[in-house]
N, C-alpha and C positions, 0 to 999 in steps of 0.2 A: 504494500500500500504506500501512497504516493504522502508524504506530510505537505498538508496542506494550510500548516496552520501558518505558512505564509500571508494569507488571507486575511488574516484575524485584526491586526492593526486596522489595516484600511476599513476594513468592517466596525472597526467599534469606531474610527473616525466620521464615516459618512453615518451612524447611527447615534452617536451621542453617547456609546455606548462605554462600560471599562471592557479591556479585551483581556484582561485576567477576574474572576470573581474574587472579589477579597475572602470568602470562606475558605476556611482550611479545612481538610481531616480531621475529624475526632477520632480516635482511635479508641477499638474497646475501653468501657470503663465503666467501673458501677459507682462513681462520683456524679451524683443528679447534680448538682450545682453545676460542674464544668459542663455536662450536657446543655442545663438549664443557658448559661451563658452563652454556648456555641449557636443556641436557637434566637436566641435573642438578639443576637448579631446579624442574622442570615438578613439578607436586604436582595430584594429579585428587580432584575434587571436585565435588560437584553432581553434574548430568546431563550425556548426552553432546550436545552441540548440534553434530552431525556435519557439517549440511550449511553451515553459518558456518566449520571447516576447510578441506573443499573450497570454497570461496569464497575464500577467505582463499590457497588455495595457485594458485588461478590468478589472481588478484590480484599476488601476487609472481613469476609467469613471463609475466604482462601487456606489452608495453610501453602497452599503454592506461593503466596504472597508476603506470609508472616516473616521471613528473615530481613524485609526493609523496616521494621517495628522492633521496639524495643520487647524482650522476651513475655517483659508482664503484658503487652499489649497483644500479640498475637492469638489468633484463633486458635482455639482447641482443633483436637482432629477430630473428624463428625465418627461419632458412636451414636448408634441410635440408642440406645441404654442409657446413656446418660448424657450424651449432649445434644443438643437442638439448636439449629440455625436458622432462621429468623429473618427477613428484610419487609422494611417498613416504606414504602414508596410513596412517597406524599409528591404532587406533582399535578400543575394545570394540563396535563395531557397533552398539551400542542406537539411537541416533537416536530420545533419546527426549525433546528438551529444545528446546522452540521459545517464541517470541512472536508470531508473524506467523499463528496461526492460534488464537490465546487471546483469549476474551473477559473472562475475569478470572483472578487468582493460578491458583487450586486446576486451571485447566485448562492452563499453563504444561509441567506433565512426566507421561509417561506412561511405569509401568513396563512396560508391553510393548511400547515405541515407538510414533512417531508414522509414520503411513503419509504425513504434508505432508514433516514432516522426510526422509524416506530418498527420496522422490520428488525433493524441491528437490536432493539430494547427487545421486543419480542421472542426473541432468536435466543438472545442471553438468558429472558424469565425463564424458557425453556429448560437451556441445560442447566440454567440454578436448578430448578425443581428435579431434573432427571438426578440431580448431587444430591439430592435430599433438603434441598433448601423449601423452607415455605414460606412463600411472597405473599403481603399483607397491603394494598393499596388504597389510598384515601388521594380523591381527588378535590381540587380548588376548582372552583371557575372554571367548571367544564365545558367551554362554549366554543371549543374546535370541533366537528363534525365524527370526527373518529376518537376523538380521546377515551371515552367513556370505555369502543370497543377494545382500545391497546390497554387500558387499564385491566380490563376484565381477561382479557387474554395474556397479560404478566401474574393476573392473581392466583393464587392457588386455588383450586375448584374448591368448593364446600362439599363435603360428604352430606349423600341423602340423610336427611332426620327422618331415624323411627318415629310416626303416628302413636304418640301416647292414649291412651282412653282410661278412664277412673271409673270402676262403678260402685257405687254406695249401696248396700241394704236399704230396701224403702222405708220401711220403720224398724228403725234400731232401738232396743229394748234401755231401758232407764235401769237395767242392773246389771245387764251384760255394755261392753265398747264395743262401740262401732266398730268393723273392719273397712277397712278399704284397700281393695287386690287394685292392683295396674297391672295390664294385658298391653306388652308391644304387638307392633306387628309393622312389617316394613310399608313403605306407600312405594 
């Protein structure tokens, strides 16, 4: 693949835009406050470059990745017994912000998304999930045409709910308790 993030200057120039995000990495940590402070930081700007998130989030539940992080940071190795990997995708769903399929600046962002961008996001929810990852998505301001479907297609399916049903004795006796059985059965 070609870097194309040649582009990128001239792009935040004609857009008004920064051509670096000021957010950094957090890396694992069970410190809510440093969390709390990295969210309260976060300021959206530009375009949405969705699938460099997903990237980004299986990159930190990696351990193919973990030797760029300090030891207490890196991923455990996925044990389903005991360990659970996890991605939380919050995101207006545009997918409309790339380089890797730009031959010059003005072809960098597109407002009705990029069909490379939500493809590459998509591609990657996949083999997260075939790794045993399970993807969790909340969307913002859904109001690109496909966001909704590239969200639901990064998220981890919901397993069918067993149909509960309660049935009560009609009149339960005032010296005996009430029982009450519950009958699954699948729908």
């Amino acid at each position: 693949m070609v870097n194309r993030d040649l582009y990128l200057s001239d792009f935040a120039k004609q857009t008004h835009t920064r051509a670096c995000p000021v957010a950094t990495i957090q890396p694992l940590t069970t410190d809510a406050s440093a969390l709390n402070n990295v969210i309260k930081d976060l300021d959206a700007s530009g375009g949405t470059a969705g699938h460099i998130g997903v990237q980004w989030a299986w990159y930190m539940l990696s351990e193919n990745w973990g030797s760029v992080m300090k030891a207490s940071q890196r991923p455990a190795k996925m044990d389903p017994k005991r360990v659970a990997k996890y991605v939380i995708l919050m995101t207006d769903g545009e997918f409309n912000l790339s380089y890797f399929d730009a031959n010059s600046p003005d072809q960098v962002y597109n407002d009705a998304g990029k069909v490379q961008t939500r493809t590459a996001a998509t591609t990657l929810c996949a083999a997260m999930r075939d790794h045993g990852i399970e993807i969790f998505t909340i969307g913002f301001a859904l109001t690109e045409k496909n966001a909704k479907s590239t969200l639901q297609s990064c998220a981890a399916p919901i397993p069918a709910m067993p149909s509960i049903s309660i049935r009560r004795p009609a009149a339960p006796s005032l010296t005996r308790p009430s029982r009450i059985s519950c009958a699954t059965s699948a729908s």
